[in-house]
C-alpha positions, 0 to 999 in steps of 0.5 A: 767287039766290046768287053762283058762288064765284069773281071773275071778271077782267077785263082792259080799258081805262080809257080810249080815243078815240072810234073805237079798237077795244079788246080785252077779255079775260074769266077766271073760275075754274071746275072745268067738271065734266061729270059724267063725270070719276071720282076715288077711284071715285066720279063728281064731280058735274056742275058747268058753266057755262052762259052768259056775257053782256057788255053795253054800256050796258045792251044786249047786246053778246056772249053765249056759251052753254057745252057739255060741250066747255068748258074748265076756267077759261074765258078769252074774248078780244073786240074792241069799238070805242068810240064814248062812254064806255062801262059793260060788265057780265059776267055768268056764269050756272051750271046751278043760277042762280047768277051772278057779276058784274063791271062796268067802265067805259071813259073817252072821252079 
């Protein structure tokens, strides 16, 4: 399975106490064509997203399933209250398999 072009970005905190909801916020680069869109009178292909997935320690924790509906670069903002030192993984997935991936870690200070 090839990778999307695009590094997603990530934005989260390093570390956190034990109990503290932190906020996490999520950016990937993608035209999100629908295939209905014409430039120059031709139609630009479709080229979507399909689904973003977060996992926590190796469970998942938030997916996101996307439509025609979704905007270009989608951008999703989530809470997560932390309870141990934390391993998140996101992954984006598009119509045709390809993935782009990212991790972080959360620190328990």
């Amino acid at each position: 399975m090839s990778a999307l072009p695009s590094q997603p970005r990530i934005r989260i905190p390093r570390s956190a106490r034990v109990g503290e909801v932190i906020e996490i916020r999520t950016l990937i680069e993608h035209p999100m064509e629908t295939g209905l869109r014409h430039e120059a009178g031709r139609a630009l292909p479709r080229d979507m997203l399909t689904r973003l997935m977060v996992r926590l320690n190796g469970e998942a924790l938030f997916s996101a399933d996307f439509q025609n509906g979704t905007s270009t670069n989608p951008y999703h903002v989530f809470f997560v209250r932390i309870e141990k030192p934390s391993h998140f993984e996101f992954i984006w997935t598009d119509e045709k398999g390809r993935q782009a991936r990212s991790e972080a870690r959360v620190a328990v200070a």
